[in-house]
C-alpha positions in Angstrom: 0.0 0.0 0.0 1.1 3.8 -0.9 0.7 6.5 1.7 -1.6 7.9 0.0 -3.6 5.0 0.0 -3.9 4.3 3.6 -4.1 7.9 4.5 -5.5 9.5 1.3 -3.2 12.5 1.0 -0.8 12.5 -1.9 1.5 15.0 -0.3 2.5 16.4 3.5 3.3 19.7 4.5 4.9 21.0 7.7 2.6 20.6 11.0 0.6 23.2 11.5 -1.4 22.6 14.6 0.1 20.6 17.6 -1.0 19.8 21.4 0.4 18.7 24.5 -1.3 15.2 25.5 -0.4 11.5 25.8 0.1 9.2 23.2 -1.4 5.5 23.6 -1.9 2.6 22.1 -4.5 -0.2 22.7 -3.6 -3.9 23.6 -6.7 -5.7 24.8 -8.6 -2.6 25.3 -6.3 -1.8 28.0 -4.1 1.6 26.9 -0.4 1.9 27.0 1.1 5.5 27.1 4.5 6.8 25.7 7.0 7.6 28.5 10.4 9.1 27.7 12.8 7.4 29.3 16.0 9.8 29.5 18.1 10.9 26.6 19.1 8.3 24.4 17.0 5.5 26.2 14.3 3.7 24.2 11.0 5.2 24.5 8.8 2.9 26.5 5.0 2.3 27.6 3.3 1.9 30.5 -0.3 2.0 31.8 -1.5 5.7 32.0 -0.6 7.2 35.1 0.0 10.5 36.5 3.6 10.8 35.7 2.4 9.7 32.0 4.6 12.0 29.5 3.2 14.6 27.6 4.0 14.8 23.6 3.2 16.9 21.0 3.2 16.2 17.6 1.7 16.6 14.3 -2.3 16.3 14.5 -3.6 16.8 11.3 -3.8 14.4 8.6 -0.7 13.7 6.2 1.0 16.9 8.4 4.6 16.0 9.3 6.6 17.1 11.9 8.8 16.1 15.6 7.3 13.8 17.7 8.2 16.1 21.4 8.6 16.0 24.8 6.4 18.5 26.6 8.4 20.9 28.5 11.8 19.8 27.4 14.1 19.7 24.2 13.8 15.6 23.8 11.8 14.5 20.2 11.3 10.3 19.4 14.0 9.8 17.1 14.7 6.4 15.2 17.8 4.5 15.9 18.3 2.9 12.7 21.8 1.9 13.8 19.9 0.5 17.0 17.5 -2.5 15.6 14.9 0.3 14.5 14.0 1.8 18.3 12.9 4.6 19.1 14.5 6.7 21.4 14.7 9.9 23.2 17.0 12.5 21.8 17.4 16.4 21.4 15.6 17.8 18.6 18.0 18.6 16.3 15.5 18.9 13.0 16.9 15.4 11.4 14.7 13.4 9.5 14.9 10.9 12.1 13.0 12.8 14.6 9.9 13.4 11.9 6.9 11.1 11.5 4.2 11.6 9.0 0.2 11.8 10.8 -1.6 9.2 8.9 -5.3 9.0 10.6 -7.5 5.9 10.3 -10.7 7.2 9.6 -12.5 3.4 10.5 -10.6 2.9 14.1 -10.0 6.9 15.0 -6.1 6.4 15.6 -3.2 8.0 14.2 -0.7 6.1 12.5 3.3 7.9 12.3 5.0 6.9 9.2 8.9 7.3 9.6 10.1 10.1 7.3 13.3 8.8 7.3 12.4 5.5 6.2 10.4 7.3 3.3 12.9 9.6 2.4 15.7 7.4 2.1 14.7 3.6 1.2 11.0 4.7 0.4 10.1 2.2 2.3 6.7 2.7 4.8 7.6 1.8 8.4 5.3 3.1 11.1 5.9 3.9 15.0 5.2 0.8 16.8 4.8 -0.8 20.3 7.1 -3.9 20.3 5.2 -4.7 24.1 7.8 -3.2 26.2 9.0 0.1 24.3 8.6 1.7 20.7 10.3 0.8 17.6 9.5 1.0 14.0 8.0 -1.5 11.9 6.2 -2.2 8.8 3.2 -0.8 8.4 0.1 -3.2 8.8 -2.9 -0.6 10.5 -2.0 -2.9 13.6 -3.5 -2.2 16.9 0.2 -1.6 18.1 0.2 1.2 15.4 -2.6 3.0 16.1 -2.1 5.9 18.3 -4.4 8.1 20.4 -4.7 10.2 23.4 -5.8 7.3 25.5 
């Protein structure tokens, strides 16, 4: 499948519109939140809870931009060189640290298509919850893939 396809957008700007709020996935109905785990770390997930981090990142449909920290200067960035994971690292504006907002219009979740991976092998590989912390992986509208605010 195309980008386009699974999003239907055929192009993607910069993000225009961004707020602060968790970013979950759901496994069994039960949600599991981003939480930033120190510079350089792997990004993990836990059960929501009030120490849950905050993140912005792009909200709008086909926009593309940082994945951030609330409050600090730490973006998800892919480790290529690290098995694919997805860590916590200071925005620097590499395409590393930008994902492309693909929303699912049947579940009402958010995919986040790797720029990096589409800029340079063209290949679509989408955030991902590997069941302890966040990695990239090909893209399959998985319920590991699908992100919301809870």
């Amino acid at each position: 499948m195309t980008l386009a396809a699974l999003t239907g957008v055929t192009g993607a700007g910069p993000a225009s519109a961004m707020t602060w709020t968790h970013l979950c996935v759901d496994d069994l109905l039960t949600p599991y939140c981003a939480l930033a785990n120190g510079n350089g770390n792997q990004i993990l997930m836990q059960l929501p809870a009030s120490y849950t981090t905050n993140w912005t990142y792009p909200n709008i449909d086909g926009t593309t931009g940082a994945i951030k920290q609330a409050n600090v200067n730490l973006c998800m960035q892919l480790d290529h060189a690290d098995g694919d994971i997805v860590r916590g690292a200071p925005c620097v504006g590499d395409f590393a640290e930008y994902w492309v907002n693909a929303y699912d219009h049947l579940s009402h979740r958010t995919m986040f298509f790797s720029d990096w991976y589409l800029k340079y092998t063209k290949l679509q590989m989408c955030l991902a919850w590997n069941g302890v912390g966040l990695e990239v992986e090909p893209c399959s509208l998985g319920s590991n893939q699908l992100f919301g605010t809870s």
